[in-house]
C-alpha positions as CSV (number, residue, x, y, z in Angstrom):
1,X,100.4,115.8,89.2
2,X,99.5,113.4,86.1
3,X,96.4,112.1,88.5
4,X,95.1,116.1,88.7
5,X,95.5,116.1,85.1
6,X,93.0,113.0,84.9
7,X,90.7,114.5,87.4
8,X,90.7,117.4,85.1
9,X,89.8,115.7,82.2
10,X,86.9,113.2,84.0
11,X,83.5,114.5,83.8
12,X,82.5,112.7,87.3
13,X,84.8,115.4,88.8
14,X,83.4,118.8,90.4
15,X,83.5,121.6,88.1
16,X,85.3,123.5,90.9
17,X,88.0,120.5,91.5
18,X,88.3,120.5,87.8
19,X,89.3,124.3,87.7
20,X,91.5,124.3,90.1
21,X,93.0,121.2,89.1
22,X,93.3,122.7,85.8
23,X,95.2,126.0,87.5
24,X,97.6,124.1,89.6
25,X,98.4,121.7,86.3
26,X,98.8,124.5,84.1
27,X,101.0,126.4,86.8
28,X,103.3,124.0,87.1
29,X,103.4,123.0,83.3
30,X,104.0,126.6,82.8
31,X,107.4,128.2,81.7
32,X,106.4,131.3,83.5
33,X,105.9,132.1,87.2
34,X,103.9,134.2,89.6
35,X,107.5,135.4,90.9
36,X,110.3,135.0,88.4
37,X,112.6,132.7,89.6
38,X,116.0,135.2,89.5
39,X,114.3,137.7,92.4
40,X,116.4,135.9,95.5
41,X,114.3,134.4,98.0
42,X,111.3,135.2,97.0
43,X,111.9,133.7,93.4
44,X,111.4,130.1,94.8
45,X,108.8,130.9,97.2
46,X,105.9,130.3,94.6
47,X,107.2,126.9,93.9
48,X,107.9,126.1,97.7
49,X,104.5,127.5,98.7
50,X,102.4,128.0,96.4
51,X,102.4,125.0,94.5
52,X,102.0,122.0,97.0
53,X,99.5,124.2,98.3
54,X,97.7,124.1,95.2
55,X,98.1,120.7,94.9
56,X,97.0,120.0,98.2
57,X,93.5,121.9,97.9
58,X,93.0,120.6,94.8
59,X,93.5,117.0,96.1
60,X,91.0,118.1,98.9
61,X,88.1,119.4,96.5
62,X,88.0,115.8,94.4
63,X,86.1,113.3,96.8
64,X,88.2,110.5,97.7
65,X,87.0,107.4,95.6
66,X,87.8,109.4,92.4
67,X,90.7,110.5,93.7
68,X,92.3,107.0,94.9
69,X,90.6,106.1,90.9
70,X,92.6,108.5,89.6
71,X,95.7,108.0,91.4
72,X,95.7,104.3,90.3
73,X,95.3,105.2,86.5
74,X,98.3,107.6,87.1
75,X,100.5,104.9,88.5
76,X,99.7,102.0,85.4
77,X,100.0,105.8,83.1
78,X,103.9,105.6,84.6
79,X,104.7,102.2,84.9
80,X,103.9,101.8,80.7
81,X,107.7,102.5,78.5
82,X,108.9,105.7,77.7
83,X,108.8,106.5,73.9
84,X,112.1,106.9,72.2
85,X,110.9,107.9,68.9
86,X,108.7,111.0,70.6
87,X,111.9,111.9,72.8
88,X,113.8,111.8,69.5
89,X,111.2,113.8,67.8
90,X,110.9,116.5,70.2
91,X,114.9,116.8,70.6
92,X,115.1,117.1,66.1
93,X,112.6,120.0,66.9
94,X,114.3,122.1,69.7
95,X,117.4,121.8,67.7
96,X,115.5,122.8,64.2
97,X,114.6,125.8,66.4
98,X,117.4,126.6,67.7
99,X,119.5,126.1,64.3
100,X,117.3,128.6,62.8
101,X,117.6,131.2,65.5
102,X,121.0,130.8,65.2
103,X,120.9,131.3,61.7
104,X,118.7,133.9,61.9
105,X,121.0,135.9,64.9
106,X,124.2,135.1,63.1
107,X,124.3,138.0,60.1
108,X,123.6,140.1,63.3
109,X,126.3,138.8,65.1
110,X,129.1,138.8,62.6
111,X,128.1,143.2,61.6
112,X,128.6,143.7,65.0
113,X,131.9,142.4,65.6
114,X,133.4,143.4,62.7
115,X,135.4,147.0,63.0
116,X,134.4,149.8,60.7
């Protein structure tokens, strides 16, 4: 995936790699899907299918030496060391958020539990 985000970004890649590349990326980055996940069977079947599909096309439309190019720069991307500090920063933020959803459902929730 993190080599079809480089192809993406390269400017040696074809614009119609680059868009689909660019789909498939965003797709599977994406917090929503074609099918929502809680329909049974069918829920999975966009994941399952759909998305090595994509994947595999998209592969298919960069030419090869990029490609392996890409791929390479991908591999030295995941062998460098994971930031703590970012993980830490993005875990303060999610529970910022949900503190202040919290705080914002809570008035809410005490009024309706309380009998009148």
């Amino acid at each position: 995936m993190r080599a079809l985000w480089i192809a993406v970004r390269d400017r040696r890649t074809p614009w119609y790699a680059k868009l689909l590349a660019g789909a498939v990326v965003a797709y599977a980055l994406s917090p929503i899907d074609l099918i929502p996940d809680f329909v049974p069977v069918l829920g999975y079947l966009d994941d399952l299918i759909l998305l090595p599909l994509g994947i595999l096309l998209a592969v298919r439309l960069v030419p090869k030496p990029l490609m392996q190019e890409y791929r390479a720069a991908a591999t030295r991307l995941d062998d460098r060391p994971a930031s703590k500090a970012g993980l830490a920063l993005i875990v303060a933020i999610w529970l910022c958020v949900a503190g202040l959803t919290l705080c914002w459902l809570m008035p809410s929730l005490i009024n309706a539990r309380s009998p009148r």
